[in-house]
C-alpha positions in Angstrom: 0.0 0.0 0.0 1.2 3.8 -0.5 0.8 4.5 3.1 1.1 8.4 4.5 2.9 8.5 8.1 2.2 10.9 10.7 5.7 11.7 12.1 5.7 13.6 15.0 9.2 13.1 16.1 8.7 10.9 19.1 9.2 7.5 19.7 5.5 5.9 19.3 5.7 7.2 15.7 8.9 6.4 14.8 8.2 2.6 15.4 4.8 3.2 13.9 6.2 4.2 10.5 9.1 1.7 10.9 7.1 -1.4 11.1 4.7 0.1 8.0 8.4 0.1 6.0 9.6 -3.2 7.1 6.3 -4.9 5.6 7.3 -3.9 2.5 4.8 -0.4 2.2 5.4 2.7 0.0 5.9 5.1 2.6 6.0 8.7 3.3 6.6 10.5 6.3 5.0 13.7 7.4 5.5 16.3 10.2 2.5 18.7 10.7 4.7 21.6 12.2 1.5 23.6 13.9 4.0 26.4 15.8 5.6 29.2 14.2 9.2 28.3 14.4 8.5 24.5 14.0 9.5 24.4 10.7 12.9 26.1 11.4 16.4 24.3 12.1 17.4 26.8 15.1 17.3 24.2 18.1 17.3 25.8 21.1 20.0 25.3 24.5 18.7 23.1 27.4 15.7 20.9 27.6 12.1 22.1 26.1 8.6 20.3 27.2 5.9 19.6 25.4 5.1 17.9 22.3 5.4 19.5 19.0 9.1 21.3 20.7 11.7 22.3 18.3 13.6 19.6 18.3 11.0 17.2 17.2 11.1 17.7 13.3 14.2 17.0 13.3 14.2 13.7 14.9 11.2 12.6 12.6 13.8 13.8 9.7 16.0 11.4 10.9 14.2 8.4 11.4 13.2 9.0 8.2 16.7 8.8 6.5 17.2 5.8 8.7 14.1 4.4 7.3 15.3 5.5 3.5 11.7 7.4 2.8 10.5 10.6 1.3 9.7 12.8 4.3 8.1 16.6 4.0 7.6 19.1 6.6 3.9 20.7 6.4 3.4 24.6 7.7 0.1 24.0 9.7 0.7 26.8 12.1 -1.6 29.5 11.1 -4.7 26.5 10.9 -3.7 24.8 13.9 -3.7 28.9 15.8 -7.1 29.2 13.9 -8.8 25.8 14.7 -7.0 24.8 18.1 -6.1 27.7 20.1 -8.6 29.8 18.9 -11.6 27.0 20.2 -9.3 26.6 23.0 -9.3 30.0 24.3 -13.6 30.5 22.9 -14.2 27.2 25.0 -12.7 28.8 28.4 -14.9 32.1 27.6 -17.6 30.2 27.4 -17.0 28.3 30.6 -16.4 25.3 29.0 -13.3 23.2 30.4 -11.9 21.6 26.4 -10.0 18.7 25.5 -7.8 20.1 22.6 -6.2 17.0 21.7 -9.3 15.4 21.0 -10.4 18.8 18.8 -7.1 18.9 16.9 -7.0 14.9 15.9 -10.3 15.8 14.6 -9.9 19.0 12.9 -6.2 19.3 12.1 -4.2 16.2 12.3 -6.6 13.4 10.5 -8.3 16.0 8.3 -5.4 17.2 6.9 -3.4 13.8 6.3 -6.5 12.4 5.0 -7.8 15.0 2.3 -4.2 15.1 1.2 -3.7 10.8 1.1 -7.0 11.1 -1.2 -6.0 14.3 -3.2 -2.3 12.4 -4.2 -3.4 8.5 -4.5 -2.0 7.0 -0.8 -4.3 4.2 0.4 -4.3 5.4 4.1 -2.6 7.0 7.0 -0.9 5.8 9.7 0.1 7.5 13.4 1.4 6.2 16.4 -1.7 6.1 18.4 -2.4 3.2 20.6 -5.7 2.2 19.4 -6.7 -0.6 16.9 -8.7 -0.3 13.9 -11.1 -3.7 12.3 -11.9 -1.9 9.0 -14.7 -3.4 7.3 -13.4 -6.0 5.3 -12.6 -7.6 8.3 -15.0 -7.0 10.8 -18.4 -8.8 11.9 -20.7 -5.7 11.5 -19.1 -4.7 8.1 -18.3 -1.5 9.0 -15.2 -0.3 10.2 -14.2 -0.6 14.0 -12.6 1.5 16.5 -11.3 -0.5 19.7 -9.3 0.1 22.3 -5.5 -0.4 22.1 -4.3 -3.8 23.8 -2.0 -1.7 26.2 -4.8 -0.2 28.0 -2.9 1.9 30.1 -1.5 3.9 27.0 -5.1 3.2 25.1 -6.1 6.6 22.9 -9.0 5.7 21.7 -10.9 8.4 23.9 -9.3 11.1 22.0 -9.6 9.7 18.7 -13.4 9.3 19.3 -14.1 12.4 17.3 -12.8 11.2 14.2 -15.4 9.7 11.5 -15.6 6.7 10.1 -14.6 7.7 6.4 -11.0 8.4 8.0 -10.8 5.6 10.2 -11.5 3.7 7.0 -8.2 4.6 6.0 -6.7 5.0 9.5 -3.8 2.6 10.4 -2.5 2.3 14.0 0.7 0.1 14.3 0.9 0.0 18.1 -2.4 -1.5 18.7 -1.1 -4.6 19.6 1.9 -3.9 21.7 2.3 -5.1 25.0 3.8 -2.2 26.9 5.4 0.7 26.3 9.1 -0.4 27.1 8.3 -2.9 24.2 8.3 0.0 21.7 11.3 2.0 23.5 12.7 -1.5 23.2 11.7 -1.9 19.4 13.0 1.7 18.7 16.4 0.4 20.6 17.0 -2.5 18.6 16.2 -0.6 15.6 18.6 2.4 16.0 15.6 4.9 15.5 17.4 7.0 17.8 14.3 7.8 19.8 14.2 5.7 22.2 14.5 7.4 25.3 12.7 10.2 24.2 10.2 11.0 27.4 6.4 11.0 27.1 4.9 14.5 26.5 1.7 14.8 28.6 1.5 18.7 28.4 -0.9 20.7 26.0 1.9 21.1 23.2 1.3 25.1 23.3 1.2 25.5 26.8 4.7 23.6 27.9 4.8 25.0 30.9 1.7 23.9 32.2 0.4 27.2 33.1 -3.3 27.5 31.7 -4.4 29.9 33.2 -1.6 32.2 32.4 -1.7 31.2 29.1 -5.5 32.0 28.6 -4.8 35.4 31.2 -2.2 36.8 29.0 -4.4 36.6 25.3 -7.5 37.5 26.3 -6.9 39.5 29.4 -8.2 40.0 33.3 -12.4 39.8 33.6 -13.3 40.2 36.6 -15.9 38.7 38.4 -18.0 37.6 41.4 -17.7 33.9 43.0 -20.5 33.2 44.6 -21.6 30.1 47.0 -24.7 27.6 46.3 -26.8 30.3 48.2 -26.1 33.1 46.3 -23.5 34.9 48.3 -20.4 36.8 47.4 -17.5 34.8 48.7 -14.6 36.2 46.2 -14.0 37.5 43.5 -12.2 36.2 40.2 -9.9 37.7 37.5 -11.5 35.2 34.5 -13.9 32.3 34.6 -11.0 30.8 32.7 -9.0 30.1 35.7 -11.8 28.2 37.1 -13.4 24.0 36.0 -16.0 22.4 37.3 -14.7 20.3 40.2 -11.6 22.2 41.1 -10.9 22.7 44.6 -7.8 24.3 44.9 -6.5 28.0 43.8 -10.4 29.2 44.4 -9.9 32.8 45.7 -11.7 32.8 48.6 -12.1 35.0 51.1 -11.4 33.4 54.2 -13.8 34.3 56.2 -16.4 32.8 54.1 -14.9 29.8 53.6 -16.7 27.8 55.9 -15.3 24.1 57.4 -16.5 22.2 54.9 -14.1 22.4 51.9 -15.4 24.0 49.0 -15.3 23.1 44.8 -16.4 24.9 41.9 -20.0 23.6 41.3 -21.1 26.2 38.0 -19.2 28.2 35.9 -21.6 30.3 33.7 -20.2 32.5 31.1 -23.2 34.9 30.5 -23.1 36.1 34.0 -19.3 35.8 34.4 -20.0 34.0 37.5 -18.1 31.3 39.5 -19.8 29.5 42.0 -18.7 27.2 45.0 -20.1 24.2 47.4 -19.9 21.3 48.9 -18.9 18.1 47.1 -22.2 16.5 47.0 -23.3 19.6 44.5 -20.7 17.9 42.2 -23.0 14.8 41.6 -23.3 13.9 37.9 -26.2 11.0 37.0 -27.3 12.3 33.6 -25.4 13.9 30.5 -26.6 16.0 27.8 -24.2 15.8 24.7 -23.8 17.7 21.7 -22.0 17.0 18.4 -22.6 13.4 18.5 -20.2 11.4 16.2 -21.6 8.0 16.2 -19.1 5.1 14.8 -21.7 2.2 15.1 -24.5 2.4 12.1 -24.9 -1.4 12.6 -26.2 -0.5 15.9 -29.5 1.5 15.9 -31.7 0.7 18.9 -33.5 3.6 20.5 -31.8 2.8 23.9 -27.9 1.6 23.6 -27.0 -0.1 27.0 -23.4 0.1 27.4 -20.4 1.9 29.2 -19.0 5.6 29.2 -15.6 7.2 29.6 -15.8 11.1 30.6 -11.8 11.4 31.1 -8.7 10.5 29.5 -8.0 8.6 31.5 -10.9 7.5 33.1 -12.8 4.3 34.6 -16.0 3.1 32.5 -19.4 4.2 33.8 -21.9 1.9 32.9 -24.9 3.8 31.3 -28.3 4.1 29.3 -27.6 6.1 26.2 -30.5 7.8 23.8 -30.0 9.2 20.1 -31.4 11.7 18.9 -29.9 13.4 15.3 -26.4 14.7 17.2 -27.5 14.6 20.5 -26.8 11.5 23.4 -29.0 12.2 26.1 -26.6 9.5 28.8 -28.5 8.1 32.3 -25.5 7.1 34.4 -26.2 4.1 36.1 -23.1 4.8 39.0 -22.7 8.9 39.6 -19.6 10.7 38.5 -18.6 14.1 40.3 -17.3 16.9 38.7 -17.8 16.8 35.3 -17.2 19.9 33.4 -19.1 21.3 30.1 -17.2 20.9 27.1 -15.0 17.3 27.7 -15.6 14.8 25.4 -18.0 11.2 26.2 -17.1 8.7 24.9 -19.4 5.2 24.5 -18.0 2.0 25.2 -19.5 -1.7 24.5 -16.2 -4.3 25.5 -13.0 -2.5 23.8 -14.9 -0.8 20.9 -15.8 2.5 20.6 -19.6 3.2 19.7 -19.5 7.3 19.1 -18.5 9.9 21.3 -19.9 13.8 22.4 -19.3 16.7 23.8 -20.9 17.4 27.4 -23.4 20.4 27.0 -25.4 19.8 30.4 -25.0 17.9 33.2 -28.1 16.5 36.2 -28.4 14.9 39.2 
């Protein structure tokens, strides 16, 4: 097959692409460089955090002259800032708490390798995901599969929920059957890839530091407002609902005085009000969702009520649950309660290690 590799420098793609070349593919490797100086060869002194750092292209580049295949270096960084950041930072104003990972493998990544493997003639893509793929040739239902990976503490298939079945079609993931993760540092070892002992990167890859709320504070600027408690009352006050998710307990604000014995958590963040407000844990309770943007990746499964299990973090334990249907919309009964769940993370349905569809949480009940 003429296969297109995602390349992102590290060493779950690098073994990804490397097994696709040692079966005997036409391969090509890509680098989706989505920040500004990405595409440049100045490599900065001293260590950088963070996916997507400087220094990544150039590793992919040389895996791929190890490998002995065409590799290209794609300027995404004005549509990632457009698509990511810029429904990164409208999420927080609207007092949403986003995944972008999840909104970029949709939007960027897997949109952008895919129009371009059906534009130039490749036969799929490939990425070093941990998830597994039964496309429809192979599977029971006939239609194409997306399952968990069989390393399930590494397993992605929560944040690539949001990708649709055409592109999963086409969608190749290598490391679905490994073991462990030493096995592919291992693999990458034995094969000289040179990225072995590259470290994880667990940050959002344009916020290295970690710092969110500085991040968000420094683009769009100070906004201040009340918090209030379950009651109504003024407790504090805030510099930007941004700073503030659903279920967060610590870094509040509060004044003190009105703090009470009882610790206290951020129960509601509403945008139109600019309001934060506090209370008690059991306030957190979560027993039914409301989500939005439904992508649904099991059309042999149709009944009006789906009985199966949900995932509302990455990672997160399954939930068992009732879901309903209706056009984009899952309307979820949670058959065990969840607390603090914010608006805007992403839901993802589960029946054993396949995923059934996936959406965004727009409301939550007790």
């Amino acid at each position: 097959m003429k296969i297109l590799a995602a390349m992102s420098g590290g060493v779950d793609s690098s073994v990804a692409t490397a097994r696709m070349v040692e079966q005997g593919h036409d391969v090509t490797g890509v680098y989706l460089a989505l920040h500004a100086n990405l595409a440049s060869d100045v490599v900065p002194d001293g260590p950088i955090a963070g996916c997507g750092n400087p220094r990544d292209r150039l590793d992919a580049q040389k895996v791929a002259d190890k490998l002995g295949i065409e590799f290209q270096t794609w300027d995404y960084a004005e549509v990632f800032s457009k698509l990511v950041i810029d429904y990164f930072l409208d999420a927080y104003q609207q007092g949403h708490t986003p995944n972008p990972c999840v909104h970029c493998n949709e939007h960027v990544k897997f949109a952008v390798l895919h129009q371009f493997a059906a534009e130039h003639g490749f036969d799929g893509v490939i990425s070093g995901h941990y998830a597994s793929v039964v496309h429809g040739t192979e599977s029971a239902s006939g239609f194409t599969q997306l399952h968990r990976a069989r390393f399930r503490a590494k397993d992605q298939s929560y944040v690539l929920s949001a990708v649709g079945l055409e592109a999963l079609s086409k969608s190749y993931f290598p490391l679905g059957d490994v073991a462990s993760k030493e096995a592919v540092r291992e693999e990458a070892i034995r094969r000289n890839l040179g990225t072995g002992e590259k470290p994880d990167s667990y940050d959002i890859c344009f916020i290295p530091d970690g710092d969110t709320r500085g991040f968000i504070e420094a683009r769009l600027g100070k906004q201040a407002g009340e918090i209030r408690d379950e009651h109504g009352n003024v407790v504090g006050e805030h510099s930007g609902i941004y700073g503030y998710t659903i279920g967060q307990r610590k870094g509040l604000g509060l004044d003190r005085s009105m703090q009470g014995k009882e610790p206290k958590f951020v129960i509601d963040v509403d945008a139109r009000s600019n309001t934060v407000t506090v209370g008690p844990q059991e306030l957190l309770a979560v027993r039914k969702i409301t989500g939005n943007q439904a992508n649904w990746l099991a059309p042999d499964i149709s009944d009006d009520v789906v009985e199966a299990f949900v995932q509302v973090r990455a990672p997160g334990r399954e939930i068992p649950a009732s879901i309903r249907r209706e056009a984009d919309v899952m309307h979820i009964d949670l058959h065990e309660e969840v607390r603090g769940l914010p608006r805007g993370q992403s839901v993802v349905v589960y029946r054993d290690d396949r995923v059934l569809g996936r959406a965004l949480v727009a409301q939550t009940g007790r």
